[in-house]
C-alpha positions as CSV (number, residue, x, y, z in Angstrom):
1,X,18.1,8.6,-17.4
2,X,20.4,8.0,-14.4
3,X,23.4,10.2,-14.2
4,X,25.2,9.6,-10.4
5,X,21.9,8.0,-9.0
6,X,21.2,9.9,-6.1
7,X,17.5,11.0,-6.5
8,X,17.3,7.1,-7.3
9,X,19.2,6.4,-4.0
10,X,16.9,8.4,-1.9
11,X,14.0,7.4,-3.6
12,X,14.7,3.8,-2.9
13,X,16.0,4.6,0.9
14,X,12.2,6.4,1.2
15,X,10.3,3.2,-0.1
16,X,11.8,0.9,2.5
17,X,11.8,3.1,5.2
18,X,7.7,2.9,4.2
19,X,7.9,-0.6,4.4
20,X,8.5,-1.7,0.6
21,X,10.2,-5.2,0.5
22,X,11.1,-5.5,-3.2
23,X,12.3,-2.5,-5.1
24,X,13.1,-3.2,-8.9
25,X,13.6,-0.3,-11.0
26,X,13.6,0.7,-14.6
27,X,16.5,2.6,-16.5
28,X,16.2,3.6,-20.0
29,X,19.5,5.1,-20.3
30,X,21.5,3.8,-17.9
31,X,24.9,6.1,-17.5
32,X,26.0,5.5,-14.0
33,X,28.3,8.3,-13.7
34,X,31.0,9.0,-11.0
35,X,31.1,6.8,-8.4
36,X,27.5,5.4,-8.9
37,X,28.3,2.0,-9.3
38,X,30.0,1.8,-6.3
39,X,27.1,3.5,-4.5
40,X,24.9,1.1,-5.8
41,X,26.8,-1.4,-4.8
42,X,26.5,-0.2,-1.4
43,X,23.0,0.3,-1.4
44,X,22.2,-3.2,-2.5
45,X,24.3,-4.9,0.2
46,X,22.2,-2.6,2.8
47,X,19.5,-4.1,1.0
48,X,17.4,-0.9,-0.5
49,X,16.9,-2.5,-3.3
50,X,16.5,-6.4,-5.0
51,X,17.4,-5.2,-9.0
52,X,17.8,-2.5,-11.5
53,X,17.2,-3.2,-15.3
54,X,18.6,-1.1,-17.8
55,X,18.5,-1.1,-21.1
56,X,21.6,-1.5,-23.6
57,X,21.5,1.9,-25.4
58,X,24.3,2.7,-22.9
59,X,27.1,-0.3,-22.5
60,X,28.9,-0.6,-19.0
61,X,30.5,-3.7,-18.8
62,X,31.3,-3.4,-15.2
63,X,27.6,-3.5,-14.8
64,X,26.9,-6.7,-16.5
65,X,28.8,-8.8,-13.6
66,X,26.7,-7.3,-10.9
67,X,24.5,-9.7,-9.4
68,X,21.8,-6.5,-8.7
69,X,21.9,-5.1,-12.7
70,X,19.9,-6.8,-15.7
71,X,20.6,-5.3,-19.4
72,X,17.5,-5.6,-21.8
73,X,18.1,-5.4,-25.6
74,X,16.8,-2.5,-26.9
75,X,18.5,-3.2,-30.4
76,X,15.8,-4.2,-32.2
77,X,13.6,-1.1,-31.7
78,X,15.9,1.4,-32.2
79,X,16.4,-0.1,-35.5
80,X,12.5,-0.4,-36.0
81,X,12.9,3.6,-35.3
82,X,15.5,3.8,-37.7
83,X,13.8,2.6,-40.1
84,X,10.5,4.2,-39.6
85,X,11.9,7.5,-39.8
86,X,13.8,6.6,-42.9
87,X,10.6,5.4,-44.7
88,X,8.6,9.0,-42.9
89,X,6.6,6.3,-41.4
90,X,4.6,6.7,-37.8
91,X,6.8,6.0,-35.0
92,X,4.1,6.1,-32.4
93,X,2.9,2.7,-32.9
94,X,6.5,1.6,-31.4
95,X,6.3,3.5,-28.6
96,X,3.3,2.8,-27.3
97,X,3.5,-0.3,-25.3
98,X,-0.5,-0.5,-24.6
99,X,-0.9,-3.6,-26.8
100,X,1.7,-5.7,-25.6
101,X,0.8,-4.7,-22.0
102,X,-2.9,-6.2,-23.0
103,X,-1.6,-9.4,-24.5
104,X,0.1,-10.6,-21.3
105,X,-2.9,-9.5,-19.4
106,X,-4.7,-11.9,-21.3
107,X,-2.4,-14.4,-21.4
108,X,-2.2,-14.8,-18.0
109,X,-5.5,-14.5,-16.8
110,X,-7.8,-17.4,-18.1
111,X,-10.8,-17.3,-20.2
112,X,-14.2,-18.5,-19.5
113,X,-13.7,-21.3,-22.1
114,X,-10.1,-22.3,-20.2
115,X,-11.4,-21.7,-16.4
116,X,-11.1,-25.3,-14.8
117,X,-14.1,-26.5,-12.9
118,X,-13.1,-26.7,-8.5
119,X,-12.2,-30.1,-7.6
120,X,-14.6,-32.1,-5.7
C-alpha cells in the first residue's frame, strides 16, 4: 500500500545511490495521497526511478497520463474472490502465483526437444 510515498522515495533514492540503474516497483493499492504525485513526479525527472505499476483497485485518473505509472487490471480476480467466498470455496489457489510464475519460466527457457543445434 502506498499512502504519501516517502519510505518508497527513500528506498528508491538508496538503490541508486548503490548503483541500481532500473527501479520498477510494484503497488497493490496504489493511493498516492497528499502531494505524492507531485513528488513522484519529481523523483522521476531526477531519474530515481524508470516505472511504478499499480493495480486498479484504487482509480487515479491523474495517474493514468503519467508517462512513469502503468495500471494493471485486477478486475477479474477480485471477482474470482468474490465468487469463491460466495460458493465457501478455497481462495488460496488465487493467491498463490507459484504456478503461473512456473509456466513463464518454462516458456521462456527451451526444452531439450526445442534447443537449436550451434551453427557451423
Amino acid at each position: 500500500m502506498l499512502g504519501t510515498g516517502g519510505t518508497l522515495l527513500k528506498a528508491m533514492e538508496f538503490l541508486k545511490s548503490q548503483g541500481a540503474t532500473k527501479v520498477i516497483c510494484a503497488i497493490s493499492l496504489p493511493f498516492f495521497t497528499g502531494d505524492a504525485i507531485k513528488s513522484f513526479d519529481e523523483a522521476y525527472e531526477k531519474g530515481l526511478f524508470y516505472r511504478i505499476i499499480g493495480t486498479n483497485a484504487v482509480y487515479h485518473e491523474d495517474l493514468l497520463n503519467r508517462e512513469w505509472y502503468i495500471s494493471t487490471d485486477v478486475s477479474g480476480l477480485f471477482a474470482n474472490v468474490i465468487t469463491r467466498i460466495h460458493y465457501n470455496q478455497s481462495v488460496g489457489e488465487l493467491l498463490d502465483n507459484r504456478s503461473i510464475i512456473e509456466k513463464v519460466v518454462k516458456l521462456s527457457v527451451p526444452s531439450e526437444d526445442n534447443k537449436q543445434e550451434p551453427s557451423k
